[in-house]
C-alpha positions in Angstrom: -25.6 -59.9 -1.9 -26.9 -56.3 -1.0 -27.9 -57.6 2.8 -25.1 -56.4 4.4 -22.7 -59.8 4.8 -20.3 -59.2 1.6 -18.5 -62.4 2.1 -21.4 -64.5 1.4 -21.2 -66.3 4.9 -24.9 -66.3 5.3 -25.5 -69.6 4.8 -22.9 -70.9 7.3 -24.6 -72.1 10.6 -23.1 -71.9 13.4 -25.6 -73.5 15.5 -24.3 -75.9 17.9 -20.6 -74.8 18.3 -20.6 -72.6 20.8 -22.8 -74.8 23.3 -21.5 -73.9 26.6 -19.8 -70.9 27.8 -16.5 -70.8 26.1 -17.0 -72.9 23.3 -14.1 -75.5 23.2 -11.6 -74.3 25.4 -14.3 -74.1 28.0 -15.1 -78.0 27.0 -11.6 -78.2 27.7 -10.8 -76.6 30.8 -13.9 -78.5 32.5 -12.3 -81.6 32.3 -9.1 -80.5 34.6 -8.9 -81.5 37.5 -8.5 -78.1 39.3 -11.9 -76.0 37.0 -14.2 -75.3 40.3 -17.4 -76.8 38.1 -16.3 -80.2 37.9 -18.9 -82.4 39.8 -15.4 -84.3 41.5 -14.3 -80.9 42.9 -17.9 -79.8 43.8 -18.4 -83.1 45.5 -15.3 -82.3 47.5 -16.5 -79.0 48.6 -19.4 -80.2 49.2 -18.2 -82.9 51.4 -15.8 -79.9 53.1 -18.8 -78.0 53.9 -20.9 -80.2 55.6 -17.6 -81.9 57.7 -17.1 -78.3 58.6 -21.2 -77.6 59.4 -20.6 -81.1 61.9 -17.3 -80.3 63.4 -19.0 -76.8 64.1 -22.5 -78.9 65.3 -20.0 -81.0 68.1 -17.6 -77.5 69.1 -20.9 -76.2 70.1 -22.3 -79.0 71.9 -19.1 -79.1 74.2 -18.8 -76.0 75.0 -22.5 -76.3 76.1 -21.6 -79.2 78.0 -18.5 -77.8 79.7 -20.9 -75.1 80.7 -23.4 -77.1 81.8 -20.4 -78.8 84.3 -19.1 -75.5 85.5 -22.1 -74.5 86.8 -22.8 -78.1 88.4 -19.6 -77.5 89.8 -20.0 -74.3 91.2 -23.3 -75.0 92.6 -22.0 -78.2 94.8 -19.1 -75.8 95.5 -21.6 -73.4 97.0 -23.4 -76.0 98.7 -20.5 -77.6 100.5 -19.1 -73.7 101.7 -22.9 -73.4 103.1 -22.7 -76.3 104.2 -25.5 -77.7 102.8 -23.5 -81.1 100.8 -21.5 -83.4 101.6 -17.5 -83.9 101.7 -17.9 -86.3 98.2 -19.9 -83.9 96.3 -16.9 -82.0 95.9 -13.9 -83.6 95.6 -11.3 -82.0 94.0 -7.4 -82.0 93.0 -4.9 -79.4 93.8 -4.5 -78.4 89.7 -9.0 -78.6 89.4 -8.8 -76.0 92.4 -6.0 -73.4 91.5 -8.1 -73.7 87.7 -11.2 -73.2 89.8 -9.3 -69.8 91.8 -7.2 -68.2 89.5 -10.4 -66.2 88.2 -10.7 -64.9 91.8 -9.6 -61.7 93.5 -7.7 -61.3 96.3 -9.9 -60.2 98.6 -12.1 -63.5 97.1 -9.6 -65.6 98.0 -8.9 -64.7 101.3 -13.2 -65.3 101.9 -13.1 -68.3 100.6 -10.5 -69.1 102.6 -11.9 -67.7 105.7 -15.4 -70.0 104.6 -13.3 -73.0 104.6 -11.7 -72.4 107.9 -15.1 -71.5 109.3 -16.5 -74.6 108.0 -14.0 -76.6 109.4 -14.5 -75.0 112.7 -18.1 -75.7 112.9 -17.3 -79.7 111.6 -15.4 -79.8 114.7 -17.6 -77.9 117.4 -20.5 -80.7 115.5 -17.8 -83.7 116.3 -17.9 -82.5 120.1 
């Protein structure tokens, strides 16, 4: 008994015990429901991520889309002040045109304005 270990506990193995991190109160606490490394909630996260990755995906695609249209939009709007399209390419309601002006300055307006009036001048002096 001169090693060191007066108490004679040499021969006790503890081999197997103490497995995982914790020993038995971290064999417990993995089977709540709320431990993060339970394969249940990891599935959930997992599932959280990727519905967040996809809902991400489709936000960007719209936007991209909505872009896409305002610059359609614009384009026919530019055509029909030049005069280079047609009444039906751009048709449009009172709320779609305020939404399409407010943007604008004043001074904007009031050319836009003065475009429309010339172009409806020209529409008639055409009809003559």
């Amino acid at each position: 008994m001169s090693t060191g270990n007066q108490f004679g506990l040499s021969e006790i193995s503890h081999f197997g015990t103490f497995q995982r991190v914790g020993g038995k109160a971290g064999g417990f606490i993995n089977k709540k429901f709320f431990h993060p490394s339970s394969i249940r909630n990891q599935e959930k996260l997992w599932k959280a991520h990727t519905a967040d990755e996809r809902e991400q995906r489709k936000q960007i695609e719209l936007q991209k889309r909505r872009d896409e249209e305002r610059q359609v939009e614009e384009l026919r709007k530019q055509m029909y002040l030049a005069g280079q399209g047609k009444s039906g390419d751009f048709i449009t309601t009172a709320q779609e045109e305020k939404a399409a002006t407010d943007h604008l300055g004043v001074d904007q307006k009031t050319e836009l304005k003065q475009a429309i009036a010339e172009q409806q001048k020209r529409r008639a002096m055409l009809k003559q």
